[in-house]
C-alpha beads as a LAMMPS data file, in Angstrom:
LAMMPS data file: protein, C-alpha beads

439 atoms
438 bonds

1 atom types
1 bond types

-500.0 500.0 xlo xhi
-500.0 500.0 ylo yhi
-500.0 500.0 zlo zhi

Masses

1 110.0

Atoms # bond

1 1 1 420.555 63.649 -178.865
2 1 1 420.813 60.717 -181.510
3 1 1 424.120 60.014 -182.224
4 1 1 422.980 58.564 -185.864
5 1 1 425.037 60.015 -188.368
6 1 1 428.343 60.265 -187.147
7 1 1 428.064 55.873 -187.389
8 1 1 428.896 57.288 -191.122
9 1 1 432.495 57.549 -190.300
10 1 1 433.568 54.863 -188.829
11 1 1 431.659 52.969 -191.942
12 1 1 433.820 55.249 -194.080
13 1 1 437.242 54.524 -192.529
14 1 1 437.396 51.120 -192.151
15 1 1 436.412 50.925 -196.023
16 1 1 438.967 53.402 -196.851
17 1 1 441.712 51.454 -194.705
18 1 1 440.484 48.037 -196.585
19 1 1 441.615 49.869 -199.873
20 1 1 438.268 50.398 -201.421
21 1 1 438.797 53.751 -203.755
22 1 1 437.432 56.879 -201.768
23 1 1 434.710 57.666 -204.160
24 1 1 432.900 54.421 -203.793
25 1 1 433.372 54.052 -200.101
26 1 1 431.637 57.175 -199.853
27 1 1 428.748 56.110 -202.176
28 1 1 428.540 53.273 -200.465
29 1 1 428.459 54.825 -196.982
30 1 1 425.983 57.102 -198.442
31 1 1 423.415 54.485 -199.940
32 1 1 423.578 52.362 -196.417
33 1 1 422.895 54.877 -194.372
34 1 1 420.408 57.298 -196.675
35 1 1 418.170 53.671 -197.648
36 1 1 418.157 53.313 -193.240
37 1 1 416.763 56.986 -192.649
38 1 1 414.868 57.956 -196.269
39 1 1 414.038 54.223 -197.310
40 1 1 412.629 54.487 -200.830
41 1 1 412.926 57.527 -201.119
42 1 1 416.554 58.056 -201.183
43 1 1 416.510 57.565 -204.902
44 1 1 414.960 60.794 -205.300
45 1 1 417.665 62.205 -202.634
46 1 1 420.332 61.063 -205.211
47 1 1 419.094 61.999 -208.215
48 1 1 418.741 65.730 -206.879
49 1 1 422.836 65.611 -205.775
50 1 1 423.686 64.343 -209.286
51 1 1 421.351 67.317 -210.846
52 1 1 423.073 69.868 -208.462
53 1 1 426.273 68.667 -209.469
54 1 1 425.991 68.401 -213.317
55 1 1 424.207 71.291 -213.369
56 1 1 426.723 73.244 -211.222
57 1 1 428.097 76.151 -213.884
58 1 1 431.543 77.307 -211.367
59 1 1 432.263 73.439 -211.723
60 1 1 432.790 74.201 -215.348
61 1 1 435.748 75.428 -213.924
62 1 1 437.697 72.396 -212.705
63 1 1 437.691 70.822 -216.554
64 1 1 439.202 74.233 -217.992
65 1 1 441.786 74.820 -215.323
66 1 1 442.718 70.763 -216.178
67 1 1 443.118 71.383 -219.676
68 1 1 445.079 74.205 -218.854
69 1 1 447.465 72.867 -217.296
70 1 1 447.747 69.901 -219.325
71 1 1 448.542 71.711 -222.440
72 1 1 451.084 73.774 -220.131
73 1 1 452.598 71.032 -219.686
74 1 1 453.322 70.198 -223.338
75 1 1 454.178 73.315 -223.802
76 1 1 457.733 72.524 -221.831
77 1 1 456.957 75.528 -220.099
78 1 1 458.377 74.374 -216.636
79 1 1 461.621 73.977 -218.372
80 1 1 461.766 77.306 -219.910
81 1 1 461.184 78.412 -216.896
82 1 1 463.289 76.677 -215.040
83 1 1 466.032 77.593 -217.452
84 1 1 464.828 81.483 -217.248
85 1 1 464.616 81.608 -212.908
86 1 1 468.567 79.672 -212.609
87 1 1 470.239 82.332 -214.922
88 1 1 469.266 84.890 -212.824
89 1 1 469.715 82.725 -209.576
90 1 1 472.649 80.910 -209.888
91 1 1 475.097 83.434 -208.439
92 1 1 473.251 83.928 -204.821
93 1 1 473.414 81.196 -201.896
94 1 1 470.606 78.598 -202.555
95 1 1 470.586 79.946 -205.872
96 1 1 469.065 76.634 -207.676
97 1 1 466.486 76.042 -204.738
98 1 1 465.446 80.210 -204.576
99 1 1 465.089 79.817 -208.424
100 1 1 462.935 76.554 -208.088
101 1 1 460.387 78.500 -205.750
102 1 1 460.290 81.119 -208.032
103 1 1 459.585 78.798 -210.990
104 1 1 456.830 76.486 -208.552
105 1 1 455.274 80.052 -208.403
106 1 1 454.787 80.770 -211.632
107 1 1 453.882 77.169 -212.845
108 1 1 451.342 76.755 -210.110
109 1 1 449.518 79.721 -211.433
110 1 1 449.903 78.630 -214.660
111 1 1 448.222 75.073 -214.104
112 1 1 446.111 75.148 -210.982
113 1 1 446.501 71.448 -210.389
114 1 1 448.080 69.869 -207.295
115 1 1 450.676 67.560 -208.213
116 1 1 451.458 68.616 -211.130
117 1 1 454.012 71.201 -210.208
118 1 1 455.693 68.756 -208.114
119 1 1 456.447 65.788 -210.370
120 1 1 457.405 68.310 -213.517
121 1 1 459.461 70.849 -211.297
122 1 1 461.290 67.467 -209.808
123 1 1 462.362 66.108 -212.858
124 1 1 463.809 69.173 -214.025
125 1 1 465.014 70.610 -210.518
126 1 1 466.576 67.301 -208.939
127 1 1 469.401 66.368 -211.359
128 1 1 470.982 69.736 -211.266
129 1 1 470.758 70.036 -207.810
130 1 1 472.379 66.783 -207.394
131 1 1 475.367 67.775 -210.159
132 1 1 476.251 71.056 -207.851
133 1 1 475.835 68.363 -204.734
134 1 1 472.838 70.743 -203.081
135 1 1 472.033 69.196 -199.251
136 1 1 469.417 66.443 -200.323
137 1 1 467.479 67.087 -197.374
138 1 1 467.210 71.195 -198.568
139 1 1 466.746 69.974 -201.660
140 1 1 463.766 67.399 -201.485
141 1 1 462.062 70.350 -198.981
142 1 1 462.303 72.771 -201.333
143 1 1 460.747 70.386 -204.433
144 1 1 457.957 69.145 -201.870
145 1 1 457.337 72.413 -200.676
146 1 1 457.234 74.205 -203.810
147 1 1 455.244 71.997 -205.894
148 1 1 452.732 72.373 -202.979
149 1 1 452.046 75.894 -203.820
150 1 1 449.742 74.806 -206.245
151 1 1 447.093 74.572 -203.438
152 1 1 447.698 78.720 -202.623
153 1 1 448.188 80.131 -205.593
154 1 1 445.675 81.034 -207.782
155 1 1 444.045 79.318 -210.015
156 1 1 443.655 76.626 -207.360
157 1 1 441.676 73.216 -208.417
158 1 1 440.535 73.248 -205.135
159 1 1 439.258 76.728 -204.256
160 1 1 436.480 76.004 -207.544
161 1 1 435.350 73.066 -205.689
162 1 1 435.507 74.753 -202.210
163 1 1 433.630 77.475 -203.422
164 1 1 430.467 75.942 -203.877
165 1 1 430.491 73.808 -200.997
166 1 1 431.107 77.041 -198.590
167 1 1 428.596 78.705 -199.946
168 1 1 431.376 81.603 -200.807
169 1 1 432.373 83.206 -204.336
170 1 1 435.288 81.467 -206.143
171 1 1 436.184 84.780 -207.108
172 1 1 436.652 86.100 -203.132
173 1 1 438.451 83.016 -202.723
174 1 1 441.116 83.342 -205.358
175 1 1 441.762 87.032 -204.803
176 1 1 441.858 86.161 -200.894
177 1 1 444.629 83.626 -201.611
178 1 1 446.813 85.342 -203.426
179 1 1 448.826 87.100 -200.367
180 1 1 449.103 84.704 -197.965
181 1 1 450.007 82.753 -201.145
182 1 1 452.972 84.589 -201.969
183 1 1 453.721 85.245 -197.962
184 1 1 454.717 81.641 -197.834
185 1 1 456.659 81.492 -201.143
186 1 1 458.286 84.735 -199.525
187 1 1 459.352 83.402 -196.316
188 1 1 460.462 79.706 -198.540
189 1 1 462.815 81.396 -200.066
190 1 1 463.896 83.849 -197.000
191 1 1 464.657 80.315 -195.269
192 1 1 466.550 79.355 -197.947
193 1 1 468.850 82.187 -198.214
194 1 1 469.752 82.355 -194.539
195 1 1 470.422 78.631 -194.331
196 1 1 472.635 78.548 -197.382
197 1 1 474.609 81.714 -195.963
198 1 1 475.057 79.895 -192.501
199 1 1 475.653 76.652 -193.919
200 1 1 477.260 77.101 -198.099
201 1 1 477.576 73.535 -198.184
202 1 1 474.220 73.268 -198.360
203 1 1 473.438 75.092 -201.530
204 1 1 476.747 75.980 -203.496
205 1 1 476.710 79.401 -205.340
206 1 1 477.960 78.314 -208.714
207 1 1 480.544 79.921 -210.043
208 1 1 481.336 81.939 -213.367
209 1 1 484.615 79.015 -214.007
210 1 1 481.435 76.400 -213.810
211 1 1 478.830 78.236 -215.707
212 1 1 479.733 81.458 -217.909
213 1 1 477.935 84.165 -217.193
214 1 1 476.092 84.915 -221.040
215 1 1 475.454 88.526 -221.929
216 1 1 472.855 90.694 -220.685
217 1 1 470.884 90.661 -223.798
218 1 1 470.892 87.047 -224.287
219 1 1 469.585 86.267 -220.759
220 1 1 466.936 89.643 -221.093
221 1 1 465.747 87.419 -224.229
222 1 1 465.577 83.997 -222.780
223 1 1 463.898 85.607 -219.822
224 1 1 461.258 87.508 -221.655
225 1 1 460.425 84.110 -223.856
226 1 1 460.080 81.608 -220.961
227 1 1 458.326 84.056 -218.656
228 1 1 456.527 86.725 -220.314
229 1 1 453.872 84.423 -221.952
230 1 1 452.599 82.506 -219.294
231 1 1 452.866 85.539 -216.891
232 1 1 450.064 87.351 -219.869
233 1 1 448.088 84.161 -219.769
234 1 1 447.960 84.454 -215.757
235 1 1 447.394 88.016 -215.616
236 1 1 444.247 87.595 -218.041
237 1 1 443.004 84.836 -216.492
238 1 1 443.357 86.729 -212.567
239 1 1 442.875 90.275 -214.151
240 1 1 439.530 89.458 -215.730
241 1 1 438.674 88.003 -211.968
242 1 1 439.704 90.821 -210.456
243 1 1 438.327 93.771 -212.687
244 1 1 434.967 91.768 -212.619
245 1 1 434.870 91.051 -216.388
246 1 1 434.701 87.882 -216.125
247 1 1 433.315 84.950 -213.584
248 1 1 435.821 82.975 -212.830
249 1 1 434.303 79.636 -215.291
250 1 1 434.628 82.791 -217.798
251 1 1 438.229 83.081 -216.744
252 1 1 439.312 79.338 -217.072
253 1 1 437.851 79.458 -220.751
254 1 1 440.266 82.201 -221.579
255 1 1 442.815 80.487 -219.909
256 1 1 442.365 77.328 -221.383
257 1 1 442.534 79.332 -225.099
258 1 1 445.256 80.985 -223.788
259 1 1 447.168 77.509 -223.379
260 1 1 446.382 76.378 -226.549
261 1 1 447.643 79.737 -228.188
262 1 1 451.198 79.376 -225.697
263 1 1 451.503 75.673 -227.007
264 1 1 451.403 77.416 -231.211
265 1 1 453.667 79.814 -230.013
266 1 1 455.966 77.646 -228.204
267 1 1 456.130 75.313 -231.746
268 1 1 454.719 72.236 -229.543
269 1 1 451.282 72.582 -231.135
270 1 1 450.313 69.123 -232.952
271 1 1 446.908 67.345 -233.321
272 1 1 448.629 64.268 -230.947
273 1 1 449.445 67.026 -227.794
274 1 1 445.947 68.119 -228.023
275 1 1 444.537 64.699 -228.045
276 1 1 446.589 63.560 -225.282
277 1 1 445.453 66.845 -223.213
278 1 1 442.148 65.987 -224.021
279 1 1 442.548 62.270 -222.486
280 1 1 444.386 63.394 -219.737
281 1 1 441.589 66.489 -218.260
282 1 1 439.059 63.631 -219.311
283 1 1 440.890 61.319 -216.599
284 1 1 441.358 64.055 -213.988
285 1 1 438.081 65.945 -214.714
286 1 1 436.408 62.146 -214.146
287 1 1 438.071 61.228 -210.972
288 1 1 437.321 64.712 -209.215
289 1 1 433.746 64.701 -210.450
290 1 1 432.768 61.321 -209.278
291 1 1 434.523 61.942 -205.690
292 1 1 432.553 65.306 -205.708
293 1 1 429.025 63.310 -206.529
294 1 1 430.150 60.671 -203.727
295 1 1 431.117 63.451 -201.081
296 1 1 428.030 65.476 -202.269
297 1 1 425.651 62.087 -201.613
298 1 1 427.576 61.579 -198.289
299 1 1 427.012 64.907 -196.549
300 1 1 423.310 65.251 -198.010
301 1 1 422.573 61.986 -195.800
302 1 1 424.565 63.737 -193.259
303 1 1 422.749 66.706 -192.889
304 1 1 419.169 65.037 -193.885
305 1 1 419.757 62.667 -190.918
306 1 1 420.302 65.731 -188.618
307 1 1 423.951 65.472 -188.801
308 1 1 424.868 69.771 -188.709
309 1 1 422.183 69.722 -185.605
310 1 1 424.031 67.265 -183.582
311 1 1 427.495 68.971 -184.700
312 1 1 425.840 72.564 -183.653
313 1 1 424.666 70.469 -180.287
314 1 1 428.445 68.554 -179.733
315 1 1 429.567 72.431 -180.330
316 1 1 427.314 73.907 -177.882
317 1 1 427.748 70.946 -175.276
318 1 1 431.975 71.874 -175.024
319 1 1 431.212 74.879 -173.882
320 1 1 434.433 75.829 -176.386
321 1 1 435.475 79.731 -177.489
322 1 1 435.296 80.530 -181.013
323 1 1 438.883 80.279 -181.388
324 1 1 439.147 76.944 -179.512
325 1 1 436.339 75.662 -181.835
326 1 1 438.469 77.114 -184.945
327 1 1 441.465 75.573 -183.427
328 1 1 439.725 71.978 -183.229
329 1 1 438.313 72.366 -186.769
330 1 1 441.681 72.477 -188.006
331 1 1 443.318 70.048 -186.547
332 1 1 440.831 67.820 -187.438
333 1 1 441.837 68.717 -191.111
334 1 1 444.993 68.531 -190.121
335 1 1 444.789 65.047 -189.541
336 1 1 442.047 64.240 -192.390
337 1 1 445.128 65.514 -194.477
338 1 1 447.181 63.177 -192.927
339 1 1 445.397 59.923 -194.435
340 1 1 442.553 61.318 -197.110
341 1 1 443.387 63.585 -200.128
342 1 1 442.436 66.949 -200.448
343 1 1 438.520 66.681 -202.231
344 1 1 437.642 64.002 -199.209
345 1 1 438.598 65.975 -196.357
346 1 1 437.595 69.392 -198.342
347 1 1 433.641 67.337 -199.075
348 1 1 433.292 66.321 -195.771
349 1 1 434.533 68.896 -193.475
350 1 1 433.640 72.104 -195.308
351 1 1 429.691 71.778 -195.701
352 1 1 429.715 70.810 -192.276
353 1 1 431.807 73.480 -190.507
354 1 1 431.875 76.695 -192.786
355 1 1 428.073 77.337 -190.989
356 1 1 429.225 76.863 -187.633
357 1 1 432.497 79.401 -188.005
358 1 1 430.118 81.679 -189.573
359 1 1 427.722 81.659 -186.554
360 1 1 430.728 82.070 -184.498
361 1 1 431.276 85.191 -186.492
362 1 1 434.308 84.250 -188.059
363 1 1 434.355 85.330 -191.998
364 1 1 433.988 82.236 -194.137
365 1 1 436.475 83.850 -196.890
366 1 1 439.362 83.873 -193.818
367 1 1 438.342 80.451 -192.678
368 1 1 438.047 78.970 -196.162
369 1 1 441.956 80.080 -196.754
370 1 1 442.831 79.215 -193.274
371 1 1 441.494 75.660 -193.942
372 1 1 443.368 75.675 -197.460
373 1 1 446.837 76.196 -195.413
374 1 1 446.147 73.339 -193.091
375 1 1 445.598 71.034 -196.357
376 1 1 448.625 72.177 -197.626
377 1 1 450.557 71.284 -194.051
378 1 1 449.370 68.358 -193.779
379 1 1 450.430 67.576 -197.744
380 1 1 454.243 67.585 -196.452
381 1 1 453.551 66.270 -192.671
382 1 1 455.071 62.578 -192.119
383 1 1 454.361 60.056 -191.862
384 1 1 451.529 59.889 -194.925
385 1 1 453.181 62.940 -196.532
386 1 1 451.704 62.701 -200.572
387 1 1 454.566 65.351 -201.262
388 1 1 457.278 62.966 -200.581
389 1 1 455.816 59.497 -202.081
390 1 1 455.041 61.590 -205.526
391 1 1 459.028 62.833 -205.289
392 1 1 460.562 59.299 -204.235
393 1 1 459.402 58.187 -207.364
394 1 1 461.406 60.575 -209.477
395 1 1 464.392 60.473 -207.211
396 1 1 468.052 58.627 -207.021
397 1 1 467.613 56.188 -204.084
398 1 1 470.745 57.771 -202.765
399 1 1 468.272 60.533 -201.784
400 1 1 466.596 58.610 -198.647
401 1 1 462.977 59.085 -197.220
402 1 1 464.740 60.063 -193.883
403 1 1 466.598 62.676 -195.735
404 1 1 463.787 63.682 -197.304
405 1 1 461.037 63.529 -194.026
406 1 1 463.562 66.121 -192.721
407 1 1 464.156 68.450 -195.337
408 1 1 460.562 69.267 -195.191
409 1 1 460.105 69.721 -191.341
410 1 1 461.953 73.368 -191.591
411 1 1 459.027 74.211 -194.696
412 1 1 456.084 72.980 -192.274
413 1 1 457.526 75.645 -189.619
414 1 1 457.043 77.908 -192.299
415 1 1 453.826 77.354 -193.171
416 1 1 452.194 76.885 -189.667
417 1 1 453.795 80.827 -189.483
418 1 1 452.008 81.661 -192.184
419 1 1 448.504 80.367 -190.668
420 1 1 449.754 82.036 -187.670
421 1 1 450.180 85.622 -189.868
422 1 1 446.812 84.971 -191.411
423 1 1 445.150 84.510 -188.226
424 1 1 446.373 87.747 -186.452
425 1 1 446.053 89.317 -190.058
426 1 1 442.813 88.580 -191.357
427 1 1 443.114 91.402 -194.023
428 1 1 446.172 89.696 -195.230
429 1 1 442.818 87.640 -196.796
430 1 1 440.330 90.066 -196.726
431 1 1 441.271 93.214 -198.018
432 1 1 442.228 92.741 -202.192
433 1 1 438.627 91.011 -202.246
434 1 1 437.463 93.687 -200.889
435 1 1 438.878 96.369 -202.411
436 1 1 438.252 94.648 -206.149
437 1 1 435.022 92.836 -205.555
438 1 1 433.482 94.625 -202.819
439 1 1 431.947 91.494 -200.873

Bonds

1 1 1 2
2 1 2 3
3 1 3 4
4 1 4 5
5 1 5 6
6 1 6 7
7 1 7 8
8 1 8 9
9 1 9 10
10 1 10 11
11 1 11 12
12 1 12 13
13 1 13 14
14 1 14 15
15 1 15 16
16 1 16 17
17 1 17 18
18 1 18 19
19 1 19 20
20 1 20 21
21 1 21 22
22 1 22 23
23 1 23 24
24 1 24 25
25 1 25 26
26 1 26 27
27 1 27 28
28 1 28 29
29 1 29 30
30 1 30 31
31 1 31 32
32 1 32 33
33 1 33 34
34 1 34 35
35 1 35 36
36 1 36 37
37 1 37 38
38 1 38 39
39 1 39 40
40 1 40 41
41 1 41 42
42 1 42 43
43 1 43 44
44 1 44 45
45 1 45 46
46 1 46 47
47 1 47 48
48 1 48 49
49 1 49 50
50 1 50 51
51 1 51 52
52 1 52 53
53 1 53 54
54 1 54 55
55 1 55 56
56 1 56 57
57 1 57 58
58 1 58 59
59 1 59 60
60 1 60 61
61 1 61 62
62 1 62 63
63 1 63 64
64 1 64 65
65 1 65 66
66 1 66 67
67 1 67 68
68 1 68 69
69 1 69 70
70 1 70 71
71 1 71 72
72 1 72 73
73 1 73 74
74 1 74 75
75 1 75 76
76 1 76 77
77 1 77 78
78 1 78 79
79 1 79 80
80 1 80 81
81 1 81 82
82 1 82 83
83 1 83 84
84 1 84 85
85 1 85 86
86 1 86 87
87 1 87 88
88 1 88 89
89 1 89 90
90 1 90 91
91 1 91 92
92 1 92 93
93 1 93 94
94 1 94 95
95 1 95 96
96 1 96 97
97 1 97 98
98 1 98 99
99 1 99 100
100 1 100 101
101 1 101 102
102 1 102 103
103 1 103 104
104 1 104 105
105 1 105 106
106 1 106 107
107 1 107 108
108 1 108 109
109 1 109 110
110 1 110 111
111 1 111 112
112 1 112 113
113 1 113 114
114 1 114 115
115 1 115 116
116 1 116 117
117 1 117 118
118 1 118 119
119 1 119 120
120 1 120 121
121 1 121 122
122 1 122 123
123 1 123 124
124 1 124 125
125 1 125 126
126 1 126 127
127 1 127 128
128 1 128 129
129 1 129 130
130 1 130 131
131 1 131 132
132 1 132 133
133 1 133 134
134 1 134 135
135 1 135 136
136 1 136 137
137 1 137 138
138 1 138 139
139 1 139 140
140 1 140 141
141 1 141 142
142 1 142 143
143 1 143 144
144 1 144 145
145 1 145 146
146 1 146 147
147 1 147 148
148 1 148 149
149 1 149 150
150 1 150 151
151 1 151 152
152 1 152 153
153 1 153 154
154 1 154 155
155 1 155 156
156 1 156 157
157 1 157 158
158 1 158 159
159 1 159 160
160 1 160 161
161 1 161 162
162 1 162 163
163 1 163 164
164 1 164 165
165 1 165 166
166 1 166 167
167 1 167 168
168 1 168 169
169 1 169 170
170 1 170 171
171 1 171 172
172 1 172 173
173 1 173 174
174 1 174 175
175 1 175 176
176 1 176 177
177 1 177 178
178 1 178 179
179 1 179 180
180 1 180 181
181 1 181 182
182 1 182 183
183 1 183 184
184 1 184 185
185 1 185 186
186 1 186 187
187 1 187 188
188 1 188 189
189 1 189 190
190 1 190 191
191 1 191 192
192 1 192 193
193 1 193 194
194 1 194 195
195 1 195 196
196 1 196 197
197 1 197 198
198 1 198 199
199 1 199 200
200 1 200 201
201 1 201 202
202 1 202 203
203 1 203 204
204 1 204 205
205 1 205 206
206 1 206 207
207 1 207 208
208 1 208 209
209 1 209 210
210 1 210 211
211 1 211 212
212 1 212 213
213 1 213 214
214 1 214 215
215 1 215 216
216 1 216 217
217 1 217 218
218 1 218 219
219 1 219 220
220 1 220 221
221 1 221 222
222 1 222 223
223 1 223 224
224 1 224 225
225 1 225 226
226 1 226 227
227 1 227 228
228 1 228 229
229 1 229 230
230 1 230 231
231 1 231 232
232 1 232 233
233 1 233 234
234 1 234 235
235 1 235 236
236 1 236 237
237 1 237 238
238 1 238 239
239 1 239 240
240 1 240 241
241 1 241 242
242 1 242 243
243 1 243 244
244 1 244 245
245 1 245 246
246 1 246 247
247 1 247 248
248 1 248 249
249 1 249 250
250 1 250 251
251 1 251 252
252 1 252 253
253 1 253 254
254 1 254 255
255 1 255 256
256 1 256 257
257 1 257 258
258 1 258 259
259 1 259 260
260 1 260 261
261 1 261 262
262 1 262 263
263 1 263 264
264 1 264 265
265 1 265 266
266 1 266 267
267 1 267 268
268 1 268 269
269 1 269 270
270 1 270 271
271 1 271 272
272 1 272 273
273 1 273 274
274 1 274 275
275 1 275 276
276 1 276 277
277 1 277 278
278 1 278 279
279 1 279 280
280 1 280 281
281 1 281 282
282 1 282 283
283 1 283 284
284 1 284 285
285 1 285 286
286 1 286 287
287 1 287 288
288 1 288 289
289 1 289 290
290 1 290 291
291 1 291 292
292 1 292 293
293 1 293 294
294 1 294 295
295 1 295 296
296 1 296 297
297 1 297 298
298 1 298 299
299 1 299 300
300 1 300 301
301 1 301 302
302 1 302 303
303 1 303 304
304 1 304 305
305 1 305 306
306 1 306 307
307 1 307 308
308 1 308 309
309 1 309 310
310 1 310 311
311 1 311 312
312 1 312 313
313 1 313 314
314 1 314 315
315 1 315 316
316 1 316 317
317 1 317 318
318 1 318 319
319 1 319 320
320 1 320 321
321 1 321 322
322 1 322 323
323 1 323 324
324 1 324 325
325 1 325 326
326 1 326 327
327 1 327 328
328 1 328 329
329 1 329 330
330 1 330 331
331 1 331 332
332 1 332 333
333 1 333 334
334 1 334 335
335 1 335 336
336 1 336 337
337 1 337 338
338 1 338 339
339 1 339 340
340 1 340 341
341 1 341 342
342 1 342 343
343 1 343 344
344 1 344 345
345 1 345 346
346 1 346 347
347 1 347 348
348 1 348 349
349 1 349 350
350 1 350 351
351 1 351 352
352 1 352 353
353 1 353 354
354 1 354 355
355 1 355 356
356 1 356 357
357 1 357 358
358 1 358 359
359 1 359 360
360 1 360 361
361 1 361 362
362 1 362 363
363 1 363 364
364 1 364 365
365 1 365 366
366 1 366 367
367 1 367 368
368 1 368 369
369 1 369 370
370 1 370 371
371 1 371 372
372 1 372 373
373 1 373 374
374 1 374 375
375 1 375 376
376 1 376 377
377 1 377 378
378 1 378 379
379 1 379 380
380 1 380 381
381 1 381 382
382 1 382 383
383 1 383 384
384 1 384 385
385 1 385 386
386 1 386 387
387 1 387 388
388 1 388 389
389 1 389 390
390 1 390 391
391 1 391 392
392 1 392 393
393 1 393 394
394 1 394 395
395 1 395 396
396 1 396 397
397 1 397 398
398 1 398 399
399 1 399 400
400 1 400 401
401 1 401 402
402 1 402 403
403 1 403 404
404 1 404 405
405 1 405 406
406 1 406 407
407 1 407 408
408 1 408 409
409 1 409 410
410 1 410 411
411 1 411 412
412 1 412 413
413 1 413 414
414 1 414 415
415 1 415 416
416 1 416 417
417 1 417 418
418 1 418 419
419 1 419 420
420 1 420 421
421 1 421 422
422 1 422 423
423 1 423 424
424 1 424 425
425 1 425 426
426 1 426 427
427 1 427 428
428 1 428 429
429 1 429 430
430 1 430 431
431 1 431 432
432 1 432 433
433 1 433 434
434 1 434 435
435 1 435 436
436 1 436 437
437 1 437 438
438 1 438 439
């Protein structure tokens, strides 16, 4: 048994710990190793992974769902939204935090990108919270873990690139997403409630003397304007998915179009907004294709140097049950989350395990979404913890990392119960995609 290509990671590592930019170290990684087994030939090896890739019509996808969300953006749609969700809030325990869930949900299937929800729902969500002196700690958990939702809610950046590289339909993928999706925004904002009932300091119900209460109609109107277009553009975008009238590429077109049309009718339309949504999906689109190319390069040396037969070997040699192999698997991304982002640990993990949970008769739809709840864990998980470094740059400093580090440990319990659910459930994943799609 040749050892070979797992000398890749420890190649990989140490240039990702020097700081060289994950893409290259990849490529780099990839060329070293691919000239040492292919020699000349690895040209030809490369040019085939940048054909696949260019070529690859789902990746279409990835650009739309950017532009999407860029224009969203502009469109001050989180704040409409934000403004919508606290009217209706406000009066309950945890009313701000319940209504910031509520708003992550709705923005995160309105943009599909991670980080995006976290950074715009922060800037809007912190300052009030800190005016009706909300528990930091409950407060930075519930921004961290709700701007995370972008990873299970559909659209999801990350299901059209884990798609491919699974070998399983985008379109199983989304529908399979979308309960244990909601599940976890569910039990969020259960947690939430039941803390701020057993503890009221910790999320003050405001009070009619500190806010009036506006009439019915007025708050049936700003409701309806804040929420009712993006909730059409969502519902056309998953509906076409769903009733199989469109692929999901398809779908990102019309929700891209859709964005552009919510921007006019919004009055933030202007010739600068697009252009700066143009430069910013040219940024993103470029940084996720060129880590894509490098991953794609990196496990095509892996698996031409006989990397999947010495992982099926390792496998075999443990003498491990399937669900002590599953268990392994993701705890391994588990920790990848810990120090990579998402596309590295997604590239090199998921072309190499998918086949093996698959022989172990595990469905790769289930193990796809159980691997996307990991990822998300391991997005709030200190010490690395992404979530918290992109909010302690759009926090007070009076709000510290300690405070913060332990606001989200209670929103980790509540996602490792989700996996848990989804696990004993696998229809919880299986059954809409099967019902809609028939796969």
């Amino acid at each position: 048994m040749s050892l070979f290509p797992l000398y890749m990671f420890p190649l990989l590592f140490a240039l990702l710990l020097v700081g060289v930019p994950v893409a290259f170290a990849m490529m780099f990684t990839a060329t070293v190793f691919g000239y040492m087994v292919f020699d000349q030939a690895l040209i030809h090896q490369f040019i085939e992974k940048i054909s696949d890739v260019a070529s690859n019509y789902v990746l279409a996808a990835v650009t739309l769902f950017v532009f999407m969300g860029s224009m969203l953006e502009r469109a001050g749609i989180a704040k409409r939204l934000f403004e919508a969700m606290h009217l209706w809030t406000r009066r309950v325990p945890g009313g701000l935090a319940l209504g910031t869930i509520l708003m992550c949900i709705v923005f995160a299937a309105s943009t599909g990108v991670i980080g995006a929800t976290e950074v715009v729902v922060g800037l809007l969500a912190v300052p009030i919270m800190m005016k009706y002196k909300y528990d930091n700690g409950l407060m930075a958990g519930t921004i961290c873990a709700g701007g995370s939702l972008g990873t299970m809610i559909p659209p999801s950046v990350v299901v059209v690139i884990m798609g491919p590289l699974a070998d399983v339909s985008v379109g199983d993928l989304l529908l399979g997403m979308i309960f244990p999706g909601l599940i976890m925004a569910g039990l969020y904002m259960a947690y939430i409630v039941i803390r701020c009932i057993i503890q009221p300091s910790a999320g003050p119900v405001i009070h009619a003397d500190e806010e009036p209460e506006l009439p019915l109609s007025e708050k049936l109107r700003i409701t309806v304007t804040a929420l009712v277009p993006p909730m059409l553009m969502v519902c056309a975008v998953l509906g076409s998915i769903m009733l199989g009238l469109a692929s999901p590429t398809e779908a990102a077109a019309l929700g891209a179009a859709g964005a552009v049309l919510l921007t006019i009718f919004y009055g933030e339309f202007s010739l600068t907004v697009l252009h700066e949504a143009f430069l910013k999906t040219l940024r993103i689109t470029a940084m996720i294709m060129t880590i894509l190319l490098a991953g794609s390069m990196l496990t095509g040396i892996f698996i031409g140097s006989g990397g999947v037969i010495l992982t099926e070997e390792l496998v075999g040699a443990s003498n491990l049950s399937p669900w002590g192999l599953l268990g392994i698997v993701l705890l391994l991304a588990f920790i990848g989350g810990a120090f990579l982002d998402w596309i590295s640990v997604i590239l090199i993990m998921i072309p190499m395990f998918t086949p093996i949970m698959v022989n172990m008769g595990f469905d790769p739809v289930w193990f796809c979404i159980l691997f996307l709840i990991v990822i998300q864990t391991s997005y709030l998980t200190p010490p690395m913890a992404p979530a918290i470094f992109y909010l302690r740059g759009i926090t007070p400093k009076s709000v510290t990392t300690v405070q913060m580090y332990k606001g989200v440990l209670p929103f980790i319990g509540l996602q490792i119960l989700t996996l848990g659910l989804i696990m004993y459930f696998p229809n919880l994943v299986l059954w809409l995609p099967d019902q809609l799609l028939g796969f």
